[in-house]
C-alpha positions as CSV (number, residue, x, y, z in Angstrom):
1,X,0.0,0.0,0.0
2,X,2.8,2.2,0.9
3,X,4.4,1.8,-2.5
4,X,1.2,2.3,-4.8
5,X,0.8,5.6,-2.2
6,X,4.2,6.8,-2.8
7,X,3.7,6.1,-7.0
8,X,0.0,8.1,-6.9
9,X,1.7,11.0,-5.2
10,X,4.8,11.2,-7.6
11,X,2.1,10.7,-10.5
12,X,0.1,13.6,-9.2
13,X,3.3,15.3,-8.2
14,X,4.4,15.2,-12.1
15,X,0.7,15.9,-13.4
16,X,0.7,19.2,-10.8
17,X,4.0,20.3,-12.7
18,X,2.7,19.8,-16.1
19,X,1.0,22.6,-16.8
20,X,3.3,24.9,-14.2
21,X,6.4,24.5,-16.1
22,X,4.6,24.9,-19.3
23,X,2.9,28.4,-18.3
24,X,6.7,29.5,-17.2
């Protein structure tokens, strides 16, 4: 459980970024 936590957070983590580093 911990490790499909720790994946879900890095995917949102990356998906959160997306559109961040695109706008900058």
């Amino acid at each position: 459980y911990q490790r499909q936590l720790s994946t879900a957070i890095k995917r949102a983590r990356y998906l959160a970024l997306l559109p961040y580093c695109d706008s900058h």
